[in-house]
C-alpha positions in Angstrom: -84.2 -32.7 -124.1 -85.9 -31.7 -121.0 -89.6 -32.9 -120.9 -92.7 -30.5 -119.2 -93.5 -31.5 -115.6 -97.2 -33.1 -115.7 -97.7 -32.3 -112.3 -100.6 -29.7 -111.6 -100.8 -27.2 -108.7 -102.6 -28.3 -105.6 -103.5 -24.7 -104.9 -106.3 -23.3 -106.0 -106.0 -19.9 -108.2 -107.3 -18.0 -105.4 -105.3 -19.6 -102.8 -102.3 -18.7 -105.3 -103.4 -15.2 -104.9 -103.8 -15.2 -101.3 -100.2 -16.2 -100.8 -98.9 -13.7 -103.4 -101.3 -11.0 -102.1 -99.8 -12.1 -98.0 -96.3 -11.7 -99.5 -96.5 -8.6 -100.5 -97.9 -7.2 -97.8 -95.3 -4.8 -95.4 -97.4 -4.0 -92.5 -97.2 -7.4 -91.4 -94.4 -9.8 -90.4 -95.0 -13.7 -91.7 -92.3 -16.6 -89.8 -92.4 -20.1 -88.5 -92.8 -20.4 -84.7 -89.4 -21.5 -82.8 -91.1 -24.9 -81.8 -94.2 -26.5 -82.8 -94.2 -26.2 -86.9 -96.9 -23.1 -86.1 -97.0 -20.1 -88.8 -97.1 -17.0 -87.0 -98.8 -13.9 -88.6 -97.2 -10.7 -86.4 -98.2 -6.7 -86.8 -95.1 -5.4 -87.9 -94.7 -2.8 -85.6 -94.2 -5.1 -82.9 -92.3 -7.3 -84.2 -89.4 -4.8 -85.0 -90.3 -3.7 -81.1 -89.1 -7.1 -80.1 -86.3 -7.1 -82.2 -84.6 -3.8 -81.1 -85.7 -4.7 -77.4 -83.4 -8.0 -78.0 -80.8 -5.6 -79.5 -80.8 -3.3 -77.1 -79.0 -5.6 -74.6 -75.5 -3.9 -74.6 -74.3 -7.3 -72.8 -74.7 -9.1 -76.6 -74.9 -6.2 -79.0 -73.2 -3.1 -79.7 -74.4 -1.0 -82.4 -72.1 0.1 -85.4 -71.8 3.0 -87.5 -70.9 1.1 -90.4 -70.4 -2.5 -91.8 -67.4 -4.6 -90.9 -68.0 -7.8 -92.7 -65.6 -6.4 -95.3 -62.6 -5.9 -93.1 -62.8 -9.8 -92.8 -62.4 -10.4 -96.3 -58.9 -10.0 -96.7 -58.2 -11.8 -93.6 -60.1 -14.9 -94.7 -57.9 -14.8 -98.2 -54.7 -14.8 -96.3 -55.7 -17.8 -93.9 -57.2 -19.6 -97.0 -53.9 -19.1 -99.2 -52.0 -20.3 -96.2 -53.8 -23.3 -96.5 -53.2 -23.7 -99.8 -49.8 -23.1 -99.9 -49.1 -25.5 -97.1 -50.8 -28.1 -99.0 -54.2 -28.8 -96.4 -56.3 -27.4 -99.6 -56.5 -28.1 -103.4 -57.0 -25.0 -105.7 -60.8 -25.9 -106.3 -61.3 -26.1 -102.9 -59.4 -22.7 -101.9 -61.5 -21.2 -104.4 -65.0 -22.6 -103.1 -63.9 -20.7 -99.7 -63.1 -17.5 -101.0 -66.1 -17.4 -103.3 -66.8 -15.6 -106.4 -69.5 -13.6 -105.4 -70.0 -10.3 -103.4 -70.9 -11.1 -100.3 -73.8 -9.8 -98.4 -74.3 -8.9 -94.7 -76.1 -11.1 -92.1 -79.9 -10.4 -91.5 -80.9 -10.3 -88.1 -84.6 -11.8 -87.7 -86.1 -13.6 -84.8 -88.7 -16.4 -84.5 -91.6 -16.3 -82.1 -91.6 -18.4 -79.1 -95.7 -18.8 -78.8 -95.0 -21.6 -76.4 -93.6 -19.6 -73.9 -96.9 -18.6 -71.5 -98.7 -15.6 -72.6 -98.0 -13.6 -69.4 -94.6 -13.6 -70.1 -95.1 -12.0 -73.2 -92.9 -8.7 -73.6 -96.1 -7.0 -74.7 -99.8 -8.5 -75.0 -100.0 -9.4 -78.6 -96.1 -10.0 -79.4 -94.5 -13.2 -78.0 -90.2 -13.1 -77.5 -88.6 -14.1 -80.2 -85.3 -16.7 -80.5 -82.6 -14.4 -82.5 -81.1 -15.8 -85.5 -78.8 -14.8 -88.0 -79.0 -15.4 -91.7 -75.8 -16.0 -92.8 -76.1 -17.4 -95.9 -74.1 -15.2 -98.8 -72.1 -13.7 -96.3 -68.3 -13.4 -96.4 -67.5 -16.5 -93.9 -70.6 -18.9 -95.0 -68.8 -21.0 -97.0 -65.8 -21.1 -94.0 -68.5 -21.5 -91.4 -68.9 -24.9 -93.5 -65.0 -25.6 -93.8 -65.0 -25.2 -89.5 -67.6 -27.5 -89.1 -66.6 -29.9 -91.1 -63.9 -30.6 -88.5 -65.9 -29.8 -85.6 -69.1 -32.1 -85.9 -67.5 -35.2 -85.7 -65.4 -34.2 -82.6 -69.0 -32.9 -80.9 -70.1 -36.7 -80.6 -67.3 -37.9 -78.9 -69.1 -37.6 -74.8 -70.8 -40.1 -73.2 -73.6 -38.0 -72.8 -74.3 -37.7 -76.3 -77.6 -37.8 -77.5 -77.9 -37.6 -81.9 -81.8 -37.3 -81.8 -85.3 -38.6 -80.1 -84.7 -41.9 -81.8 -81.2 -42.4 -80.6 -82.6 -41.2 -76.8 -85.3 -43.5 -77.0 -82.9 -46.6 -78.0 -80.7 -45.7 -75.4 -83.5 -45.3 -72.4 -85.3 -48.6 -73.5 -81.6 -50.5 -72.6 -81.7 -48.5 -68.9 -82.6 -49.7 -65.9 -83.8 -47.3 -63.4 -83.3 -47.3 -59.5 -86.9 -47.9 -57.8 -86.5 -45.5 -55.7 -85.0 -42.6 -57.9 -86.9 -39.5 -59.3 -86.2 -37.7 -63.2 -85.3 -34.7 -64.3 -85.0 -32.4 -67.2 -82.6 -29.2 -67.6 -82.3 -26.5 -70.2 -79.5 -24.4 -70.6 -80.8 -20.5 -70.9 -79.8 -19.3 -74.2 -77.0 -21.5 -74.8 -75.4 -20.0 -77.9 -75.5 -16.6 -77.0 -74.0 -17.3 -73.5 -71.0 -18.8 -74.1 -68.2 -16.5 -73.4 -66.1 -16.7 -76.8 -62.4 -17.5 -74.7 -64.1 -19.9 -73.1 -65.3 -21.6 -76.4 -62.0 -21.3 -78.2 -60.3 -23.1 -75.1 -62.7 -25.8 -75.3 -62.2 -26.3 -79.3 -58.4 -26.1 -78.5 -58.5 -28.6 -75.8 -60.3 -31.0 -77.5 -57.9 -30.9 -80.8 -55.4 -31.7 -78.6 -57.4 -34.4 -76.8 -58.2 -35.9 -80.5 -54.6 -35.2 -82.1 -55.2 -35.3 -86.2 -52.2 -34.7 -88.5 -54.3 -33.4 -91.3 -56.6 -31.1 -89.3 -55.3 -27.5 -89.7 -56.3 -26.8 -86.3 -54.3 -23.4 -85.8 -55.6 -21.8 -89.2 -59.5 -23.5 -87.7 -58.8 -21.4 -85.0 -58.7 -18.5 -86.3 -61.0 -18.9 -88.7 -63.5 -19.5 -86.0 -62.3 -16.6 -83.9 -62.7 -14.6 -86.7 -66.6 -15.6 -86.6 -67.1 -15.0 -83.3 -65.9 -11.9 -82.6 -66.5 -10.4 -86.3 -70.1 -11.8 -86.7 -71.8 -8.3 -87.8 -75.5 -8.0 -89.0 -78.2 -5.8 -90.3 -81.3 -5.0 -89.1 -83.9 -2.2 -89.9 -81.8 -0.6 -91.9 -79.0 -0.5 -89.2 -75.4 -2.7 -88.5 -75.0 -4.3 -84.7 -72.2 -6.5 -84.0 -72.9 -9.9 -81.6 -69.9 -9.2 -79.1 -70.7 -12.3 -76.9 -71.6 -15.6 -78.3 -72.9 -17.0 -81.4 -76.3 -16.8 -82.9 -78.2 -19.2 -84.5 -77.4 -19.2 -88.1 -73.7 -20.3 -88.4 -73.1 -24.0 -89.5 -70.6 -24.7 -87.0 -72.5 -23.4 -84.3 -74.3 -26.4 -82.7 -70.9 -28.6 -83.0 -69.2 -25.6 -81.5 -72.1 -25.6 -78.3 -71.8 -29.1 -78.3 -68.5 -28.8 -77.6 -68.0 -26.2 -75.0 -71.1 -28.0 -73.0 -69.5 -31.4 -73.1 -65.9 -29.2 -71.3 -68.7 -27.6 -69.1 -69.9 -30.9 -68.3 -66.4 -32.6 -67.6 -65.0 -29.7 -64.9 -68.1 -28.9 -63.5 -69.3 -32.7 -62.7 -65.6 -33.0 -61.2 -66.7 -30.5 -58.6 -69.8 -32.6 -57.8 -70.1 -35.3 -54.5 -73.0 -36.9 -56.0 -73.9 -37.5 -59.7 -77.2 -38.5 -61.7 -77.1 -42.2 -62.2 -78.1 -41.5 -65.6 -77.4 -38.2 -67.4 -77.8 -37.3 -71.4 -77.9 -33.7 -73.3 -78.8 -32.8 -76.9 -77.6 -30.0 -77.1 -79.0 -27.0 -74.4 -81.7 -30.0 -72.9 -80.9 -32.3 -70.4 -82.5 -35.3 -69.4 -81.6 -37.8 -66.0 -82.1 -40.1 -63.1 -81.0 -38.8 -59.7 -80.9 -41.7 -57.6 -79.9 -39.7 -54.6 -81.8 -37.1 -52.1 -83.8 -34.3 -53.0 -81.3 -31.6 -50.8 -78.2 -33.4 -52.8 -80.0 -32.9 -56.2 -80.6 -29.1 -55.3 -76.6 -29.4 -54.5 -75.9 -30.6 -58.0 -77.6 -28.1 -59.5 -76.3 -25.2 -57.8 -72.7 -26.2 -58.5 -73.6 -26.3 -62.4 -75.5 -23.1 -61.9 -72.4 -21.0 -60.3 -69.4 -22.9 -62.5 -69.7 -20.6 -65.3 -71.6 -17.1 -64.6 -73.1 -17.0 -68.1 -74.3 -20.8 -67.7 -77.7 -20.8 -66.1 -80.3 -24.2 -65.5 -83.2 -24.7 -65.1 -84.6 -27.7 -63.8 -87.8 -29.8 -63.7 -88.0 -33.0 -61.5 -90.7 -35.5 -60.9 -91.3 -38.6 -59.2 -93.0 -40.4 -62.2 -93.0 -38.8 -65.5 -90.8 -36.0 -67.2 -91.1 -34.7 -71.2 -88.0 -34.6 -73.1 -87.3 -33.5 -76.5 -90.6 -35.9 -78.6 -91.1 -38.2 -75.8 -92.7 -38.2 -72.2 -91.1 -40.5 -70.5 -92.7 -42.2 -67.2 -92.7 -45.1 -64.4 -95.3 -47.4 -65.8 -97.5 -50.1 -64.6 -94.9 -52.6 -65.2 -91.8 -50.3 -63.3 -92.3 -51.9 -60.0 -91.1 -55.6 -61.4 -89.3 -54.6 -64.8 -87.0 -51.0 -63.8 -87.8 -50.4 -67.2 -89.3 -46.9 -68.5 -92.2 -46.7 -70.7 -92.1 -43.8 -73.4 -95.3 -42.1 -75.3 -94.8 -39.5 -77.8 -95.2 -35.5 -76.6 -96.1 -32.5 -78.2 -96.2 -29.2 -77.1 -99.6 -27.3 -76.8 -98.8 -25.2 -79.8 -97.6 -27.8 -81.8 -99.8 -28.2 -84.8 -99.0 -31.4 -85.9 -98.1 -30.6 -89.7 -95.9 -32.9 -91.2 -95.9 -33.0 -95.2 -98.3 -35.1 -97.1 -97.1 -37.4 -99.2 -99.2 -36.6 -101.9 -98.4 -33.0 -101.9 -97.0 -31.2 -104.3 -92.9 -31.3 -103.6 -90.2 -32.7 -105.3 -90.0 -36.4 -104.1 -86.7 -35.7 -102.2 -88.7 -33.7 -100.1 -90.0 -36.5 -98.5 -86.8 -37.4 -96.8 -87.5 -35.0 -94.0 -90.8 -36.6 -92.4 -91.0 -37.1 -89.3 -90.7 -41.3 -88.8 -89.5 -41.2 -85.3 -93.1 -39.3 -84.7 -94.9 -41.5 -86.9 -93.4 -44.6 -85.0 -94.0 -43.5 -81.9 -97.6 -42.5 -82.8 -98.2 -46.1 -84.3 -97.0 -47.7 -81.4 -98.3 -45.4 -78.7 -101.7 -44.1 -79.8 -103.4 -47.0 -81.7 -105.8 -46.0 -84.1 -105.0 -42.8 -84.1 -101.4 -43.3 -84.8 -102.0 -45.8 -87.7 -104.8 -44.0 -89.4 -101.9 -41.1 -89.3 -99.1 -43.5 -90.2 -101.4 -44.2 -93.4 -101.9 -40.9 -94.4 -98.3 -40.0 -94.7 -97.5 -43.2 -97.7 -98.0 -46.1 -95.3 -95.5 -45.2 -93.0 -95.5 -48.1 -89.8 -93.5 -49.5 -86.6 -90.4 -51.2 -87.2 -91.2 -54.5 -86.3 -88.2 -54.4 -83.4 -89.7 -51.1 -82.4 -92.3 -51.6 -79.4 -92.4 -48.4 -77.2 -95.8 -49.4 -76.2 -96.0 -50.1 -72.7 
């Protein structure tokens, strides 16, 4: 017997309207902002202008005259049934791959990058917008899963490894830093989209073989993951396009898979290097270090990584004292000079609006898993009052007590 929930609405009737009337509306365009937790309200108009702008680049996207997400059904059945066959899949598993259902095809969508500086803007009242790809119900979601499964835990496996801003802030507090050394930040340009698909594969090949595993079905992985890549159709606007370089945001595997390629990118283009950063860590397409050497050796450095692969651009920031990185800014403190130890303060962005979920709002209690407690730690420990009249407001959320980032 299932019992009524007692829990009321904390909307009001005509904020419940509000939302219903805004969903409803079509000459208007409602999604999250690509950083900062911002809701951005866009005309519609100009946000399918920055869409087919994006899709016009015939570099990433050629335009099709009909669907091809079907063609890739049977070919995902065969590799599956191999699998089965040779025993690397149980029948309830085989079937979870295939799927039941009638697949749908990939929505194209982008999110609006309102950090980026307004004069950058493609036109005045329309930021550029990060691509993604839904593909959730679509013929390879549930293999997308089955690839990654294998793939994630190879991804962690280089020492530059970074998990998140807590495991970046454990590892810096343990660093010590040359006095007379400057930081530095990079960010891979578009990461996902720019990795040349042969290039990827060889990198997911090599590192099977570098990581031998009996039980990993690495030739059927293979091309299953080809098969994403190159057969990774979508729909937009009422038209098909097919991503011919790259893969878009979307796909499960798809930050293992850039993780992966980047850490190979890292290995052969580092061999070509004189001088290396005396500290060097990436999450993903950002880069944070300590260059201990020259400035004219650092611009050396960073024109080798910018000319190893042509699709692999960098861009850099440097400074002698403080550099932002993922949640933190990290700086030379007053204590550097006798300690060679960084201090750390939490950053946000200019956009960012700050809106993490109250704890007395009205979600299911697994909800609350996804707060943000590296923020709320670093807010207690760096900003005082601020950050424990915050830590309070979110269920009494505080500083591990082996946690000092203060400086």
């Amino acid at each position: 017997m299932t019992h009524p929930s007692t829990l009321t609405s904390n909307l009001t009737p005509q904020e419940i309207e509000a939302l219903e009337d805004l969903s409803h509306r079509e000459d208007i365009v409602i999604k999250p902002a690509d950083k900062g937790s911002a809701i951005v309200v866009m005309d519609k108009p100009q946000y399918v202008q920055e869409c087919l702008r994006q899709l016009q680049n015939t570099d990433f996207y050629t335009k099709l005259a009909v669907p091809i997400f079907t063609d890739s059904i049977p070919r995902i059945q065969q590799t599956v049934q191999k699998l089965l066959e040779e025993g690397n899949l149980h029948k309830k598993q085989a079937d979870y791959l295939i799927g039941e259902q009638i697949p749908r095809s990939r929505r194209f969508y982008i999110l609006p990058k309102i950090h980026k500086p307004r004069d950058t803007w493609p036109t005045p009242n329309m930021p550029p917008g990060r691509l993604t790809v839904s593909d959730c119900g679509s013929e390879s979601y549930r293999i997308a899963e089955f690839i990654d499964f294998y793939l994630n835990p190879l991804s962690t496996k280089h020492k530059s490894y970074i998990k998140d801003t807590y495991d970046f802030v454990e590892k810096i507090k343990k660093e010590q830093i040359p006095p007379q050394s400057f930081l530095f930040s990079l960010d891979v340009d578009s990461l996902y989209t720019n990795i040349e698909t042969p290039l990827g594969l060889q990198a997911i090949r090599n590192i099977f073989n570098k990581h031998p595993d009996p039980s990993r079905p690495d030739e059927a992985l293979l091309n299953l993951l080809e098969l994403s890549l190159t057969c990774n159709d979508f729909e937009f606007h009422g038209e098909y396009y097919l991503q011919t370089k790259g893969t878009a945001m979307g796909k499960k595997f798809a930050p293992a898979y850039a993780n992966i390629y980047m850490a190979q990118w890292e290995e052969t283009a580092f061999s070509k290097c004189s001088r290396l950063p005396h500290h060097y860590y990436r999450y993903l397409d950002d880069i944070w270090g300590i260059w201990d050497h020259s400035q004219q050796e650092f611009e050396t450095f960073l024109q080798i990584l910018n000319t190893h692969h042509k699709s692999i651009k960098i861009k850099s920031v440097t400074n002698d004292q403080t550099i932002d990185f993922l949640d933190t800014t990290v700086f030379k403190g007053p204590n550097f000079p006798v300690t060679h130890h960084l201090d750390l303060k939490v950053f946000f962005k200019e956009t960012d609006t700050h809106a993490l979920l109250h704890y007395r709002s009205h979600h299911p209690r697994h909800t609350f898993r996804g707060i943000d407690y590296v923020g709320l730690v670093f807010a207690f420990a760096t900003e005082g009052r601020v950050g424990r009249s915050l830590a309070r407001s979110f269920g009494g959320v505080s500083a591990s007590p082996n946690l000092n980032l203060a400086s």
